[in-house]
N, C-alpha and C positions, 0 to 999 in steps of 0.2 A: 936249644932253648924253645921253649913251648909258643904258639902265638897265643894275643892278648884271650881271643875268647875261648882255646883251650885250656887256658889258665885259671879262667870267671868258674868254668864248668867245674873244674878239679875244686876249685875254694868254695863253690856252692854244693856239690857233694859232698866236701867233708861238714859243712852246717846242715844238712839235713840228717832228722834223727831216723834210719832209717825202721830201726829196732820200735819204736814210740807206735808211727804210721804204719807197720805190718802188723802190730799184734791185734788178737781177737778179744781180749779183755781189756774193759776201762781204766781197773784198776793198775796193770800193766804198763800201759801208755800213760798213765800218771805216775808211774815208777821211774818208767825209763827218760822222762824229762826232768826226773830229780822234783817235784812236785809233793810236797810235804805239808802239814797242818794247815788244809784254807779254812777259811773264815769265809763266814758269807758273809755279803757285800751288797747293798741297795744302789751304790755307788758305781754298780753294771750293770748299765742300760741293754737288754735285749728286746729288737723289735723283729718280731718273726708272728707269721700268723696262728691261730690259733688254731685254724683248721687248712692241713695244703691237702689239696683235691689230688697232686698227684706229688709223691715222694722223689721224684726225680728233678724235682726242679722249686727248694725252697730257698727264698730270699732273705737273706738275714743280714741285721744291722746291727752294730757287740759299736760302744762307747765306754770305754773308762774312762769314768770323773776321779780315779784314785791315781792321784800324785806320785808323778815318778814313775808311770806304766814303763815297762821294759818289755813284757811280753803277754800277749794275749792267745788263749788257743780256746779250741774250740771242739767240744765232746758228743756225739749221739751214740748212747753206749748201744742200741739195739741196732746197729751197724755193724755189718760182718767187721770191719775194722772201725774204732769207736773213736780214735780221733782225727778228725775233719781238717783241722790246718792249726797251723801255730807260727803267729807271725811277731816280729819282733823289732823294735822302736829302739830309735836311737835320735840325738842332737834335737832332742827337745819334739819329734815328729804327735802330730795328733793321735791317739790314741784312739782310732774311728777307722771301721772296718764295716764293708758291704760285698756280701758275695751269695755266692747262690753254694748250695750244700744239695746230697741226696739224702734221705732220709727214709731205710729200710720198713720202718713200722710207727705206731705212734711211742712218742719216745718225751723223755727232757731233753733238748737241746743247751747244754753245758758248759759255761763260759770260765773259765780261771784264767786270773791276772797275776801278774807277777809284777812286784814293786819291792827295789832292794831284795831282802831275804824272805818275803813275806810273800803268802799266795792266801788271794779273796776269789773268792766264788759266786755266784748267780746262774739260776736256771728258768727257763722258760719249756712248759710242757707244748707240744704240739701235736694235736690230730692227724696220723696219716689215712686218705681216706682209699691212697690207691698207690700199694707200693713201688718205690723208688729203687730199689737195690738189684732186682731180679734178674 
C-alpha cells in the first residue's frame, strides 16, 4: 500500500495534461484540453499590464463573471510552450486567479473559460520590452 502523499502525487500526475503543457503550438494545447468553439466573452476580466519591462516576471489577474466556471487556463502562444497553466474549480470556488507568468515576446495573453460544454474567450495584448523566456 502506497503512503498518503505518494498517493496525492500519482492522483495529481494522472490530472495533469502533460501532452497540452509540452506542445509548441497554441492551437495544439487547445486540442489536447478538448477546447472546442469559444465565444468571446467581456465577462473575462484580464488585468495584466500593458507594457512589462521585463518578460520574466508578469503579473496577472484572469476573473470569471461567467456562471458555473469549471475551468480556467491561460495561453501566451509566442512562448516556446503556449499554455501557461490551467486551473480548475470545484464546490462553488471563486473563479479568481493571480500569478506571475514569463512571457517570451510581445504577445496576447489568452484567457478560455470553460462553463458546462461551452468555452468563452478573452484576450489582453501585452508589450514585452525585455524578453522572458531566454
Amino acid at each position: 500500500m502506497l503512503p498518503i502523499n505518494a498517493l496525492a502525487a500519482l492522483l495529481n500526475a494522472a490530472l495533469w495534461n502533460k501532452a497540452a503543457f509540452e506542445t509548441a503550438k497554441l492551437k495544439e494545447a487547445s486540442n489536447n484540453l478538448a477546447i472546442r468553439d469559444e465565444v468571446a466573452s467581456a465577462d473575462i476580466q484580464i488585468i495584466a499590464p500593458d507594457r512589462a519591462e521585463n518578460g520574466a516576471i508578469v503579473q496577472v489577474e484572469v476573473k470569471s463573471n461567467i456562471a458555473n466556471t469549471e475551468e480556467i487556463s491561460i495561453f501566451v502562444e509566442k512562448n516556446p510552450t503556449p499554455l501557461i497553466a490551467h486551473f480548475k474549480f470545484s464546490n462553488a470556488a471563486e473563479p479568481f486567479i493571480v500569478t506571475r507568468i514569463k512571457m517570451a515576446d510581445t504577445s496576447d495573453i489568452k484567457v478560455v473559460v470553460k462553463a458546462g460544454s461551452q468555452y468563452f474567450t478573452n484576450a489582453k495584448n501585452v508589450i514585452v520590452l525585455e524578453n522572458g523566456c531566454g
